[in-house]
C-alpha positions as CSV (number, residue, x, y, z in Angstrom):
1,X,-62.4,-24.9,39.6
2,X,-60.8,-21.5,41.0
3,X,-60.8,-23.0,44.4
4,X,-59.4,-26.4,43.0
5,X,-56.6,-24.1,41.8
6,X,-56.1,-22.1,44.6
7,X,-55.9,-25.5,47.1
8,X,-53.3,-27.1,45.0
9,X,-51.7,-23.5,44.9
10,X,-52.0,-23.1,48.7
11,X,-50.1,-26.8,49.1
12,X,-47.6,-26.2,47.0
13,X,-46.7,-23.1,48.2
14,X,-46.6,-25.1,51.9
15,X,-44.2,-28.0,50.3
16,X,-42.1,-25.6,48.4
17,X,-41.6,-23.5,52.2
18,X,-41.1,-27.1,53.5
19,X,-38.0,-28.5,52.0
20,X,-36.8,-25.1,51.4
21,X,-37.0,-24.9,47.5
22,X,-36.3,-21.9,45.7
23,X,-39.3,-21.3,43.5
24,X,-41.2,-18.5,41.2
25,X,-44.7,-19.0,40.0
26,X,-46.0,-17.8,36.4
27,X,-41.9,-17.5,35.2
28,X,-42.1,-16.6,31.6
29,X,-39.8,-19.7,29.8
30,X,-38.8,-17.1,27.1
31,X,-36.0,-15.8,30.0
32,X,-34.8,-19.2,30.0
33,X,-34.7,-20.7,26.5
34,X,-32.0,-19.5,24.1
35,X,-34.5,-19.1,21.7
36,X,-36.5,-16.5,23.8
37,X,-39.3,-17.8,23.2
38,X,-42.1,-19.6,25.6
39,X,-45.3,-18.7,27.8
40,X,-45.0,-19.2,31.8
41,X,-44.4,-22.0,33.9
42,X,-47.3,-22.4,36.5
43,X,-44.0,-23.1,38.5
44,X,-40.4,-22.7,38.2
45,X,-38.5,-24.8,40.5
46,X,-34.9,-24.2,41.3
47,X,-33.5,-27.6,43.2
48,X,-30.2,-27.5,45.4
49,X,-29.7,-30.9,45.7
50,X,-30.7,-34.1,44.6
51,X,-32.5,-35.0,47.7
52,X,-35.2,-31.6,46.7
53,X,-35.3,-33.3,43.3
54,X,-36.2,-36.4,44.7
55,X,-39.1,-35.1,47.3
56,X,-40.6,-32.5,44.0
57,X,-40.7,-35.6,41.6
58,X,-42.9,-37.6,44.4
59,X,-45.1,-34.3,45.0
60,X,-45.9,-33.7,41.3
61,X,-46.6,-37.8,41.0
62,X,-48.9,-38.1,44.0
63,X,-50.8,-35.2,42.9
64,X,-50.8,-35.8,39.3
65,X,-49.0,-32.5,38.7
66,X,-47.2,-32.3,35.3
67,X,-43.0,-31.9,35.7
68,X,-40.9,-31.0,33.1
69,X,-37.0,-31.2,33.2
70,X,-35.6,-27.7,31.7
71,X,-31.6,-27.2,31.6
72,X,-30.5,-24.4,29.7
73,X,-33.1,-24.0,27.6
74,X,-31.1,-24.8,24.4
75,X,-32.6,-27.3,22.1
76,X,-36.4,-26.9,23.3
77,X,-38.8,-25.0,21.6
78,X,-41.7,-23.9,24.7
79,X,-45.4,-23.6,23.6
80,X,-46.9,-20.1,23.4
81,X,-49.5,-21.1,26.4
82,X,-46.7,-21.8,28.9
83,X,-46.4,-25.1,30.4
84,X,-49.5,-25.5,33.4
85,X,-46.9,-27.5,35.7
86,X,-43.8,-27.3,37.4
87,X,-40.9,-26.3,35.3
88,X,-37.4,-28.1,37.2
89,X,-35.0,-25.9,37.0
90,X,-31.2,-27.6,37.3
91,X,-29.1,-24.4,36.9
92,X,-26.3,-22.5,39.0
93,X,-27.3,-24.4,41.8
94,X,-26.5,-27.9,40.5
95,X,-23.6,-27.1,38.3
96,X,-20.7,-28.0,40.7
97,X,-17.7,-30.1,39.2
98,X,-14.6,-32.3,41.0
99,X,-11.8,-34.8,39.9
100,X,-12.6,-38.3,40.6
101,X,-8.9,-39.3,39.8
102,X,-6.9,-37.4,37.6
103,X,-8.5,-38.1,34.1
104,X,-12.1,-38.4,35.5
105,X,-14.5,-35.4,36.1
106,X,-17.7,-35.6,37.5
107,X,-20.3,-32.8,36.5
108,X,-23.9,-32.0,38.1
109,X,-26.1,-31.6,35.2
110,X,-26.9,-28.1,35.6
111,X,-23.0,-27.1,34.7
112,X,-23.3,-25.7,31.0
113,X,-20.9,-27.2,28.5
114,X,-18.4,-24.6,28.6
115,X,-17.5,-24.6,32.2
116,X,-17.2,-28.2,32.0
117,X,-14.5,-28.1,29.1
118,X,-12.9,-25.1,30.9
119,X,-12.5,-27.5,34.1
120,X,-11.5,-30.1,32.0
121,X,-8.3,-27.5,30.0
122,X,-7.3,-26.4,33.7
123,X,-6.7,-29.8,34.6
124,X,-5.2,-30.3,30.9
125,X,-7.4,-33.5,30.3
126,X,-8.7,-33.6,26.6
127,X,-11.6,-35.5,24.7
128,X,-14.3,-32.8,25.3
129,X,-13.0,-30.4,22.9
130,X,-15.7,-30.5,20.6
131,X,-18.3,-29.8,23.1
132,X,-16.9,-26.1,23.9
133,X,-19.4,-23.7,22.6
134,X,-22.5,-26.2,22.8
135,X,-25.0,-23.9,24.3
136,X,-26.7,-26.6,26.6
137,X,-26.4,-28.0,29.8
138,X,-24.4,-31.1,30.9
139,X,-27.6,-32.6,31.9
140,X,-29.1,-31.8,28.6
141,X,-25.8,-32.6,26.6
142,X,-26.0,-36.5,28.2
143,X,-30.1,-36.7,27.4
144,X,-29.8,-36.4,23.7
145,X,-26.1,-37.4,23.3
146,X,-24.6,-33.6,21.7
147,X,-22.2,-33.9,19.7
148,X,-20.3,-31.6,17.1
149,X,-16.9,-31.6,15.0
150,X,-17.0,-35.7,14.9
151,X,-17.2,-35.9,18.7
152,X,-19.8,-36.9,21.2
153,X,-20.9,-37.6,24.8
154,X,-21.2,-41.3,24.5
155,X,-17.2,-41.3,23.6
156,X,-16.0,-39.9,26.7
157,X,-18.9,-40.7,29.2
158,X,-18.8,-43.4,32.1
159,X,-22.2,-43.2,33.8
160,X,-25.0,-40.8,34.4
161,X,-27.0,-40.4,37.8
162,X,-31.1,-40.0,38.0
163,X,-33.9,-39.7,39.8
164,X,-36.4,-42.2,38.5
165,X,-40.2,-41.1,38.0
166,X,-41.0,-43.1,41.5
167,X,-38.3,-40.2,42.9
168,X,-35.4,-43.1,43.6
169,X,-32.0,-42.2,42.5
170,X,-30.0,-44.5,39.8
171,X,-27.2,-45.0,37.6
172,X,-26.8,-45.9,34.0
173,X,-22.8,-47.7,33.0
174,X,-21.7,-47.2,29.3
175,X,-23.9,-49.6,27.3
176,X,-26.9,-49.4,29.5
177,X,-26.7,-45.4,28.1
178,X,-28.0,-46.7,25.3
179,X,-26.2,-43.7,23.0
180,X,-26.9,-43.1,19.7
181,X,-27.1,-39.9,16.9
182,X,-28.9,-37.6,19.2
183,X,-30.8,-40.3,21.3
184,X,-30.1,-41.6,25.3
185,X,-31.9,-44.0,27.3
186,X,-33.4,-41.2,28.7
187,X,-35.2,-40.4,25.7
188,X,-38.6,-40.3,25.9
189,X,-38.9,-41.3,29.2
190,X,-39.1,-40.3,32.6
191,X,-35.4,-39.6,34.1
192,X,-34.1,-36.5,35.5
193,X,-30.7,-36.8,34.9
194,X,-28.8,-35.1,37.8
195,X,-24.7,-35.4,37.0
196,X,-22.3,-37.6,34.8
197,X,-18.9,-39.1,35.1
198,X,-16.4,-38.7,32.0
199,X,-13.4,-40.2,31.3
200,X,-10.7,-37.8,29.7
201,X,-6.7,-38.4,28.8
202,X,-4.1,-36.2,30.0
203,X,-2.6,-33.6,27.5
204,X,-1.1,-31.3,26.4
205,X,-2.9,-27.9,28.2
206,X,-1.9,-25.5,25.1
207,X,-2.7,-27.7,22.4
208,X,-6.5,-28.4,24.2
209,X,-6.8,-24.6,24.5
210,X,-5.5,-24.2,20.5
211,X,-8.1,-26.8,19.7
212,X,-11.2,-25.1,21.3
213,X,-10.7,-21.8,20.4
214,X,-10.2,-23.0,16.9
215,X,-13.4,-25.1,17.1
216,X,-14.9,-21.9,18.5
217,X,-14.0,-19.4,16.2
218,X,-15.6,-22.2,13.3
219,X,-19.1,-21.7,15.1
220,X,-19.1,-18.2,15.0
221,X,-17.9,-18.5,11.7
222,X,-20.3,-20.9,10.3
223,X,-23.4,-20.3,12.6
224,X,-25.3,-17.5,13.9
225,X,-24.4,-17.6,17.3
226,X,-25.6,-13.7,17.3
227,X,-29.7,-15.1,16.9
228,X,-31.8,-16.8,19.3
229,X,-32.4,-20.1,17.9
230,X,-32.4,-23.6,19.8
231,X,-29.3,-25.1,17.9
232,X,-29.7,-27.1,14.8
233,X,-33.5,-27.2,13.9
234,X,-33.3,-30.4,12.3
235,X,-31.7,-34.0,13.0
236,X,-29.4,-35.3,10.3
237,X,-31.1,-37.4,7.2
238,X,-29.3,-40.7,6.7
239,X,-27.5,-40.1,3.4
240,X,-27.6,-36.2,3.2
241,X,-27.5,-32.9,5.4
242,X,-30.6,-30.8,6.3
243,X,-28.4,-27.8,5.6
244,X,-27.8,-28.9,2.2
245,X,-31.5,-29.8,1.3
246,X,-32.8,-26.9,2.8
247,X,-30.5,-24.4,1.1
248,X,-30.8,-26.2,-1.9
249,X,-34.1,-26.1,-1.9
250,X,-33.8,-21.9,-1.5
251,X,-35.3,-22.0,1.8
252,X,-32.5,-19.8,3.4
253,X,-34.2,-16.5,4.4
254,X,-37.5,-18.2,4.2
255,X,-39.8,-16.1,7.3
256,X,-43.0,-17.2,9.0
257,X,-43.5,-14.2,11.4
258,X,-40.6,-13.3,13.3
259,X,-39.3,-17.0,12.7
260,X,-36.0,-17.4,10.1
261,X,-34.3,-19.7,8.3
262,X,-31.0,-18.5,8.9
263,X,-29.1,-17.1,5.8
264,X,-25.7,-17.5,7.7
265,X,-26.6,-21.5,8.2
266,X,-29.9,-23.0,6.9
267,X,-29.6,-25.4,9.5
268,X,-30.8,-23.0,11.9
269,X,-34.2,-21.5,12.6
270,X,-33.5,-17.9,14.6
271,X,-35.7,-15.7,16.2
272,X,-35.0,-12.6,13.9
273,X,-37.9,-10.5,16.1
274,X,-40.7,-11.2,18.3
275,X,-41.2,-15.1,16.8
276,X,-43.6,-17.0,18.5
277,X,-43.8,-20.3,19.3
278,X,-46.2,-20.7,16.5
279,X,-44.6,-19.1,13.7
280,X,-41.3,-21.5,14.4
281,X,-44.0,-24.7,14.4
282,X,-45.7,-23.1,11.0
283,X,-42.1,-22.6,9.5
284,X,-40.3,-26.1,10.6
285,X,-44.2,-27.6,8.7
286,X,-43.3,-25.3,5.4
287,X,-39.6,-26.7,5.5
288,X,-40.8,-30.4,5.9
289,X,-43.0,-29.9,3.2
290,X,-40.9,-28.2,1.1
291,X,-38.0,-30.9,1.7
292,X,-40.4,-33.7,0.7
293,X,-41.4,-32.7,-2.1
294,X,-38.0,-31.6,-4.1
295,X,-36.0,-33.9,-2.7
296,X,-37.7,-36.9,-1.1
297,X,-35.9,-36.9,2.1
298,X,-38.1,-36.1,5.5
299,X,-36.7,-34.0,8.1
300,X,-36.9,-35.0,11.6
301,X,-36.9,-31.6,14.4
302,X,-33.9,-31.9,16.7
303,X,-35.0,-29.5,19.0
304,X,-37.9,-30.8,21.2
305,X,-41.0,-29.5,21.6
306,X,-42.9,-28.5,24.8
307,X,-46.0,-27.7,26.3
308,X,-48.1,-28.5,23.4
């Protein structure tokens, strides 16, 4: 088996040298999640362009290799073992942004939400307001369709580009999207999302700057944006609020390890010291549970889980 490993280690190493990919092997994930937590990648790929992503989704398909999209690490929670695979990277290096006309930006999907909404108060277009502060990645904004303050992608996106599991690029228009509460096409399946267009309306530059810093100041406000966490743990119940049930059901504060229920925002599960992978699983169970019982609703985890 060592040699197995060391052949597929040696011909990786020769594809990665190749096409000229920027790589690192056993990367911790805990340096790229905003929850800090995660064991290594086997590989950590940093693509350039979407041509590299192309030619590493046909090398991990013809060798069977496992390939796993990661953004900014913001709504995933990464198993404790590491993920035995190549970890795609679309960061810095994918992350530029142009006009397209004067109200349409397109984004590469490793820009993170904030420069976006930056780009988009500098050319005084607004519609993405809400989005300002979303920890996440554009690409990772368009897979599970973020939204916050009563806004969300699907309102202001035109397309989104891939690269298919068979390594051809795509494009999904509007309805093909297929946008919902926290759900894409992409959803479940295999898609590496690699930019988006959105459409935006001209405005007023001071009033989009008011509007943002106001919606910012009401994050820091209402969540604790000083933790690790991954976001909101848990999607919205029809008919209720997982806040709500969980606070009301004096879960705030609740620990498993060094995972939290936040007492700033029960929404939230933080890394309030050294939490593992296992003790955020163990506590998002207890809540569940918990939830269930008192109040009959069942809680469905936002953040999605990897490596397991």
């Amino acid at each position: 088996m060592k040699g197995e490993l060391l052949l597929k280690r040696e011909a990786f190493l020769s594809f990665a040298e190749r096409i000229g990919l920027e790589f690192y092997e056993n990367e911790s994930l805990s340096k790229h999640t905003t929850f800090k937590i995660g064991g290594p990648a086997a590989f950590f790929v940093k693509p350039s362009s979407v041509e590299q992503v192309s030619e590493v989704v046909n090398y991990c398909a013809a060798g069977g290799i496992r390939l796993v999209p990661l953004g900014r690490g913001s709504n995933v929670l990464v198993s404790d073992e590491g993920i035995d695979g190549v970890v795609m990277n679309l960061g810095s290096k994918f992350s530029k942004i142009t006009l397209l006309d004067e109200e349409t930006i397109y984004c590469e999907a490793g820009a993170n939400l904030i420069q976006l909404c930056n780009f988009a108060l500098e050319n005084s277009l607004t519609g993405l307001e809400f989005a300002y502060g979303i920890p996440g990645s554009v690409g990772g904004a368009v897979f599970m369709n973020a939204g916050a303050y009563g806004g969300e992608i699907k309102d202001t996106i035109i397309y989104a580009d891939h690269v298919d599991k068979n390594g051809n690029t795509g494009r999904f228009f509007g309805d093909e999207l297929q946008m919902s509460y926290r759900h894409s096409v992409y959803s479940g399946k295999d898609y590496y999302i690699t930019g988006a267009a959105f459409k935006l309306q001209k405005g007023d530059k001071d009033e989009i700057k008011e509007k943002m810093e106001e919606l910012l100041a009401k994050r820091y406000d209402k969540q604790p944006m000083d933790k690790p966490s991954a976001g909101s743990t848990f999607k919205r119940p029809e008919g209720a609020f997982a806040s709500a049930l969980i606070d009301q059901c004096g879960l705030k504060g609740y620990r498993v390890g060094g995972a939290e229920v936040s007492t700033k925002h029960a929404g939230f599960v933080i890394n309030a010291g050294g939490a593992t992978c296992s003790d955020v699983l163990t506590l998002i169970s207890d809540v569940q549970k918990k939830i269930k019982e008192e109040t009959g609703f069942s809680l469905e985890p936002e953040v999605e889980i990897l490596g397991r």
